[in-house]
C-alpha positions in Angstrom: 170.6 75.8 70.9 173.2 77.4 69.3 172.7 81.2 68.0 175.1 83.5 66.2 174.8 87.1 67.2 175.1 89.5 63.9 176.2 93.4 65.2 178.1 93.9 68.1 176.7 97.6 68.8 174.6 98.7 71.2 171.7 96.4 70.4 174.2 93.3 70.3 174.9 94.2 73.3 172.0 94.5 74.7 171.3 90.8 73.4 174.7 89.6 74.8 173.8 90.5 78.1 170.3 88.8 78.2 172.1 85.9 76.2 174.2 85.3 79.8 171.2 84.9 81.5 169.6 81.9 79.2 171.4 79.0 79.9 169.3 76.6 77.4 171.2 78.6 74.5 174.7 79.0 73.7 176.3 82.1 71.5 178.6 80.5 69.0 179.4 83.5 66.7 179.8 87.2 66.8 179.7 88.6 63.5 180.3 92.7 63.3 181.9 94.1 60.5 184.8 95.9 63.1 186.9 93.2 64.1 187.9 94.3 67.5 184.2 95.4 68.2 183.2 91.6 67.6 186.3 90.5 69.6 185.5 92.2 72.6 181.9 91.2 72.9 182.8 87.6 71.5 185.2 87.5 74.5 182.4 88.2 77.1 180.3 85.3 75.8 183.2 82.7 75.2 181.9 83.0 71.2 184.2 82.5 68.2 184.7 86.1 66.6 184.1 86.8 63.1 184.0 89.7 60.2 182.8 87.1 57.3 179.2 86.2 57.5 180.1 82.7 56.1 181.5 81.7 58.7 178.3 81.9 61.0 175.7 80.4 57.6 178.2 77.7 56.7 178.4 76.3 60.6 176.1 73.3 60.7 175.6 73.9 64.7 174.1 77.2 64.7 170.5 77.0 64.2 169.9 80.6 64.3 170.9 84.5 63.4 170.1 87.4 65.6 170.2 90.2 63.6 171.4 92.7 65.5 172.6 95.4 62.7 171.2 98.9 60.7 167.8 98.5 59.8 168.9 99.2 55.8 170.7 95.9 56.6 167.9 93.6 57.8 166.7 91.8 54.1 169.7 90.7 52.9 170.6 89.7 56.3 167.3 87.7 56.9 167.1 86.4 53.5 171.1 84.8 53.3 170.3 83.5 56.7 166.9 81.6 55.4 168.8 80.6 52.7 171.0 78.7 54.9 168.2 77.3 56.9 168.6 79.2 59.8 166.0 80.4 62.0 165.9 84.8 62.2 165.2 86.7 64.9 165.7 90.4 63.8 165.2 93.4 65.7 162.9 96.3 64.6 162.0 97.5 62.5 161.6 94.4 60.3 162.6 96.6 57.1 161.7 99.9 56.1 159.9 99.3 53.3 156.4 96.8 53.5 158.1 95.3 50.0 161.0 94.2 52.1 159.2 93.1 55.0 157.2 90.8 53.0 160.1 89.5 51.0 161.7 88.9 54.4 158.9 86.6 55.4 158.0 85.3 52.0 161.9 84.1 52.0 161.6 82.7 55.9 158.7 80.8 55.0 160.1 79.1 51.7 162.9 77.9 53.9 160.9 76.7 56.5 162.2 78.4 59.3 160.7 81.1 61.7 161.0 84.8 62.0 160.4 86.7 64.9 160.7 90.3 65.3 162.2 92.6 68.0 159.0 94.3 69.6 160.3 94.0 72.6 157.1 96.3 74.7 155.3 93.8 74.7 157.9 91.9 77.1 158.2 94.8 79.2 155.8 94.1 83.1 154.3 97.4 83.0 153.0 97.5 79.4 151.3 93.6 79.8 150.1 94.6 82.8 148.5 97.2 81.4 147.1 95.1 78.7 145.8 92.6 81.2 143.9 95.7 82.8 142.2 96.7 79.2 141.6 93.1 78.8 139.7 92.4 82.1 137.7 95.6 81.6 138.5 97.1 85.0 139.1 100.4 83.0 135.8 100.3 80.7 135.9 100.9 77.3 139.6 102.7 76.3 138.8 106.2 74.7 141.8 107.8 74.6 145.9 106.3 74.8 148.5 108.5 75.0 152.1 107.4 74.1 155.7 108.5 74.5 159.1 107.5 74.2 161.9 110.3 74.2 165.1 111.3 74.9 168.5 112.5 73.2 169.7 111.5 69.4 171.4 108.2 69.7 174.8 108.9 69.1 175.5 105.2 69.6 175.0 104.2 66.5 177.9 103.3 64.0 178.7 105.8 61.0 175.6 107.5 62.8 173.3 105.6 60.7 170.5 106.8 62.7 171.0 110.0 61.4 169.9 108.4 57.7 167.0 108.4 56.7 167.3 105.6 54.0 169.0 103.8 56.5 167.1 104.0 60.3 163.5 105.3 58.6 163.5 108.6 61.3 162.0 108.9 64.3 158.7 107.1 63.5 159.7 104.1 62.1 162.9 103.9 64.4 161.6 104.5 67.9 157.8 105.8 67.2 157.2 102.1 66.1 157.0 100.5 69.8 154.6 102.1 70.9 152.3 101.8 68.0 153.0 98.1 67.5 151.9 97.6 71.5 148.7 100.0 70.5 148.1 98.1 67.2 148.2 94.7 69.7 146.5 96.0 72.2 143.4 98.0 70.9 143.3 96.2 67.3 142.9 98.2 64.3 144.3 101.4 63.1 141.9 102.8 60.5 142.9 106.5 60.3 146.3 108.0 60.7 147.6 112.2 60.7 151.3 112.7 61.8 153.7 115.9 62.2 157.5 115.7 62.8 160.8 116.7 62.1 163.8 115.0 61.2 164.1 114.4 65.0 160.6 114.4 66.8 157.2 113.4 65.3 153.6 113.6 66.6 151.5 110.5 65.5 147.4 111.0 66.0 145.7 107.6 65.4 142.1 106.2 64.7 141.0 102.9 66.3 138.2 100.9 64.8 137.0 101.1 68.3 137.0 105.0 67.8 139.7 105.3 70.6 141.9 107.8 69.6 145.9 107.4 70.2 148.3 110.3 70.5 152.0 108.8 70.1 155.0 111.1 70.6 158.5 110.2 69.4 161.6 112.2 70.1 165.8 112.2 69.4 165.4 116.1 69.8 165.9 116.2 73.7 169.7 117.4 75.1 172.5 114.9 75.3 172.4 113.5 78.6 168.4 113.6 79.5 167.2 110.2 80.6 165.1 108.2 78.1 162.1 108.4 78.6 158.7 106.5 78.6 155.4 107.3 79.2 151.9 105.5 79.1 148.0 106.8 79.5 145.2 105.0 79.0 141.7 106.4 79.9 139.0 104.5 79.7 135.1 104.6 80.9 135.8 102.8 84.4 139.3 103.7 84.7 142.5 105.4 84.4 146.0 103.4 83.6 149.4 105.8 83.8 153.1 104.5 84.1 156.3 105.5 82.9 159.7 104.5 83.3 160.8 107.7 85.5 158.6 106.4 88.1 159.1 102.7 88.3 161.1 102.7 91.0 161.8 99.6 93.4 159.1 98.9 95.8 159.9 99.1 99.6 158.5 95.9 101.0 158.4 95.7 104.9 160.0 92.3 106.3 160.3 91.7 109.8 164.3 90.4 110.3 165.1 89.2 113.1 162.3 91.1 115.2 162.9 94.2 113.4 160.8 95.9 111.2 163.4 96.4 107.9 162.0 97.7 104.3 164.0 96.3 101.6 163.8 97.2 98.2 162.2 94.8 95.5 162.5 95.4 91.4 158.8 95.7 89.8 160.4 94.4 86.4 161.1 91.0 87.5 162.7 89.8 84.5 165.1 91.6 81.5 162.1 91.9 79.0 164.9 91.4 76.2 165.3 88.1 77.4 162.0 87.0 78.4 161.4 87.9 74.0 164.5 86.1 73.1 163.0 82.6 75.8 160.3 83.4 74.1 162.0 82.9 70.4 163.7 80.1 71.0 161.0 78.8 73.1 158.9 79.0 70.0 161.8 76.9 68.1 162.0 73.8 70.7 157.8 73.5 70.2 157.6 74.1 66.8 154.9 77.2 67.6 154.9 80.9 66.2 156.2 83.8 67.8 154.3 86.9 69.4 155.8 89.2 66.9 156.2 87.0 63.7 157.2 88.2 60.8 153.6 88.9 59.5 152.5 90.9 62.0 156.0 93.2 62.4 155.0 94.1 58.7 151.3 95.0 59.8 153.3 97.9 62.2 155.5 98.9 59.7 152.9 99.8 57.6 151.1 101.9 60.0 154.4 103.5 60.6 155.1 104.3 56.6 151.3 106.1 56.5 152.2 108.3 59.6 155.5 109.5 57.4 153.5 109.3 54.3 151.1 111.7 56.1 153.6 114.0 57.7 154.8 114.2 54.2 151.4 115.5 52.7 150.0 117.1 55.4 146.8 114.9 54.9 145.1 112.2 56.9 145.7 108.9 55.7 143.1 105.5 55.5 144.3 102.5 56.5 142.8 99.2 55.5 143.1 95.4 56.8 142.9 93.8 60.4 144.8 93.2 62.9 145.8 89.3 63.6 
């Protein structure tokens, strides 16, 4: 399959290097509005660089978009791609607005072609096996999930759109939004939600239908340089689960070589979990099935994320209806 990669930043990158792994799909295009920037990543995946997004819609061998670009960016994006009756995987968030969200899959769906959306936790080996462990009951009944995902202000970004508001959605929407889209997978419904932050860290308490309560904490606010940072917590009736990405270090594995007792290192996150979610996409594609993270249930997260700044906002706990899918 054929795929044009829209954004050449960090992300794009990101997706480049999985893309080299995947040899069932081919990147034709790289489409970045800095020409050198798409040159240079173009280059290192043999793909045809571009600055006019015509190029990629009007070139009947590309089948899909990867939208790789400013969250402000992702509705037009998505909705000129359906419009050419290409297939959309977009990263998250899938908008910041639920209007836009819905209007993204409202205009997927008209065209008849699939939307998947960039939640990439639930790719990563620790997290599903931590889901597999809530799911088996070896922990009991979860009471209480604690979340986090920190580190410094991502400079990365270009014109420091992160930095906007109206363009990344802060720190809850932006990076808070993993997490509580693995929760909101995981546990099922959110019915209550109270949130504190700043422009750069936010505090996110959530109510579970179950009655679990989830404590998620989202930060840009740590020094330049400190290691990003993950953390998980589940405790349960039967159980505790803990992990975080400080920790997971390779495993020493004793092998016996050549009668000698040698320990040799093995990596506990057997695959890149942003390509096992891009398989997984075009996967979806070749059997004509939907994606994990379709477009419906990115918009389900988004919401949850939007009452946690609307609460911030107002000080005030805010009620949630609906279910998850």
């Amino acid at each position: 399959m054929h795929v044009a990669l829209l954004g050449a930043g960090m992300m794009g990158q990101t997706h480049a290097h999985a893309y080299k792994t995947m040899p069932k799909v081919k990147v034709a295009w790289v489409f970045d509005k800095d020409a050198k920037r798409a040159q240079r990543l173009a280059a290192m995946l043999d793909a045809r660089p571009t600055t006019r997004l015509d190029d990629v819609l009007e070139d009947g061998n590309v089948q899909a978009v990867d939208i790789c670009l400013p969250t402000d960016l992702h509705r037009t994006f998505t909705e000129k791609a359906a419009a050419a009756g290409k297939h959309v995987f977009c990263e998250k968030p899938i908008a910041l607005t639920v209007e836009d969200a819905e209007a993204m899959v409202e205009a997927c769906e008209k065209a008849n072609v699939t939307l998947m959306v960039g939640h990439v936790v639930r790719f990563f080996a620790d997290y599903q096996a931590a889901r597999r462990l809530v799911e088996s009951g070896a922990i009991g009944e979860p009471k209480v999930i604690r979340a986090a995902r920190t580190g410094a202000f991502p400079k990365w970004g270009s014109d420091n759109w992160f930095a906007d508001e109206s363009r990344s959605g802060g720190p809850i929407v932006d990076l808070a939004i993993h997490d509580i889209d693995w929760i909101r997978w995981t546990f099922g419904d959110v019915v209550r939600v109270y949130a504190k932050r700043t422009d750069r860290y936010a505090l996110v308490t959530l109510r579970l239908a179950s009655g679990a309560i989830c404590h998620v904490e989202a930060s840009w606010a740590h020094p330049d340089g400190t290691p990003f940072t993950t953390k998980l917590e589940i405790a349960g009736t039967k159980g505790l689960y803990t992990t975080d990405n400080q920790s997971i270090i390779p495993l020493a594995i004793r092998r016996t070589v050549d009668g000698q007792h040698v320990y040799q290192p093995e990596n506990p996150q057997p695959r890149d979990p942003y390509a096992l979610e891009l398989e997984h996409f075009f996967d979806c594609l070749e059997k004509g099935t939907q994606p994990l993270t379709h477009g419906r249930e990115a918009a389900k997260t988004l919401a949850i994320c939007l009452a946690a700044n609307e609460s911030a906002k107002t000080g005030q706990v805010v009620t949630l209806g609906g279910a998850s899918s």
